[in-house]
Each structure stands twice: as C-alpha cells, then as structure tokens.
C-alpha positions as CSV (number, residue, x, y, z in Angstrom):
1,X,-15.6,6.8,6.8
2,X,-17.1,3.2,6.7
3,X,-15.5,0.8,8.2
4,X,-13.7,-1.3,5.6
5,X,-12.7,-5.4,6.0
6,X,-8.7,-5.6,6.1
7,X,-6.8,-6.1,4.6
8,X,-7.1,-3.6,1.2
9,X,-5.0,-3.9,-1.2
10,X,-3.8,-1.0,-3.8
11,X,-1.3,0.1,-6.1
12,X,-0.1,3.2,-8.1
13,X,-1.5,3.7,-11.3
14,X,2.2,4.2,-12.4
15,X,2.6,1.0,-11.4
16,X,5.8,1.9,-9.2
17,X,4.4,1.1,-5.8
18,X,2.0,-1.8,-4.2
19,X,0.3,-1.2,-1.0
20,X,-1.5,-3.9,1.8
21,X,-3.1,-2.0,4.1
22,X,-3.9,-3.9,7.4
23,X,-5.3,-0.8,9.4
24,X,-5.9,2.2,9.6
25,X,-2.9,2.3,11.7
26,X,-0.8,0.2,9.5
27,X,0.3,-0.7,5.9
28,X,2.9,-2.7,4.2
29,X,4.6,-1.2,1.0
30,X,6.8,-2.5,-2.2
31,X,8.7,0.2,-4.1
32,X,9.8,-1.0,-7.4
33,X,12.9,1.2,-7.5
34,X,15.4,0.5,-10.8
35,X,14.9,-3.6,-11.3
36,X,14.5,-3.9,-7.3
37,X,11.7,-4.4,-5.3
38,X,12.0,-2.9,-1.7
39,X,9.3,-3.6,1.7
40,X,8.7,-0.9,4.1
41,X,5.9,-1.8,6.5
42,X,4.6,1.4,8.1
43,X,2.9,1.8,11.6
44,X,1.3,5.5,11.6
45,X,2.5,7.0,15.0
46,X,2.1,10.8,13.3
47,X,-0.3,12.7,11.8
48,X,1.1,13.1,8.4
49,X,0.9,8.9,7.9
50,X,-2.6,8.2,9.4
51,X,-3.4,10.8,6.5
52,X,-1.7,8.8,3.7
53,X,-3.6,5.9,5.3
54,X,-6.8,7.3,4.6
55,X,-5.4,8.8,1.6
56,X,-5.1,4.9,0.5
57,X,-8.2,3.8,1.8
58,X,-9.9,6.5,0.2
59,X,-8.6,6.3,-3.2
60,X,-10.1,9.4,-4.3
61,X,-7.1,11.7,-5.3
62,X,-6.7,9.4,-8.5
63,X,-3.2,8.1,-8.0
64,X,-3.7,4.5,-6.6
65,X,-6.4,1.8,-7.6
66,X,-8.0,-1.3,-5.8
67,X,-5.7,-4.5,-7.0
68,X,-6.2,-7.9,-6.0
69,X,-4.4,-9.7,-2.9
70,X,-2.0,-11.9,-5.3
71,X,-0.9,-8.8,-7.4
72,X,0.6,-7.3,-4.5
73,X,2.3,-10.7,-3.0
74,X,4.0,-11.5,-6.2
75,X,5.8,-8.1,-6.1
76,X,6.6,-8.7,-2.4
77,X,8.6,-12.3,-3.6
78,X,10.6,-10.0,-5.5
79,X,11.7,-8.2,-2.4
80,X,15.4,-8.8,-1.3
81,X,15.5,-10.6,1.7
C-alpha cells in the first residue's frame, strides 16, 4: 500500500456514517443514528480495526467513498457535546 497524506476523509454511501482517518492506526467517526450525530474516535490496538482501517483507506469493497474535509466537520458540529 502507498503511503497516503493524512488526513483522508470518507463516508458511507448510505450516507449513515462519516469517517477522518488520521492513521493507519487511528480514525475519528460520526454515526448518524435516528436525528443524532454521535463521535467515536478509534485507535486500532487489535487486528480486526487496523483491518477496517485499511478497509477505509482502501475503499475498494464499495461501501464508503472519498468526501471532502468540510463534509465530514459539518456532521461532527452536529455531535452532542
């Protein structure tokens, strides 16, 4: 794998989730769950989330595309506090 410039940004294409990746070790995510927005920020200690990372990077499976930097922020101002 090339080695890309952090952060990426991504998103589901059901447009339910919204992912800044600022690693390969690490990623932030907001979950639009209902008419809530929730953060989870991820550091990848086990196998099983490096994957995902990579998974994200990747974005070959066909379930998240490339979106821009201030897509994902303005979901993340929606987060609770």
């Amino acid at each position: 794998m090339d080695n890309p410039d952090f952060p990426l940004y991504r998103r589901s294409v059901n447009g339910l989730n919204w992912y800044r990746i600022t690693s390969p070790m690490m990623f932030t995510e907001v979950q639009r769950v209902g008419s809530r927005y929730i953060a989870h920020q991820v550091r990848a200690l086990i196998h099983p989330d490096r994957v995902r990372i990579a998974d994200l990077i990747a974005m070959e499976d066909g379930h998240v595309v490339a979106c821009e930097p201030s897509e994902f922020d303005a979901v993340l101002e929606h987060c609770s506090a």
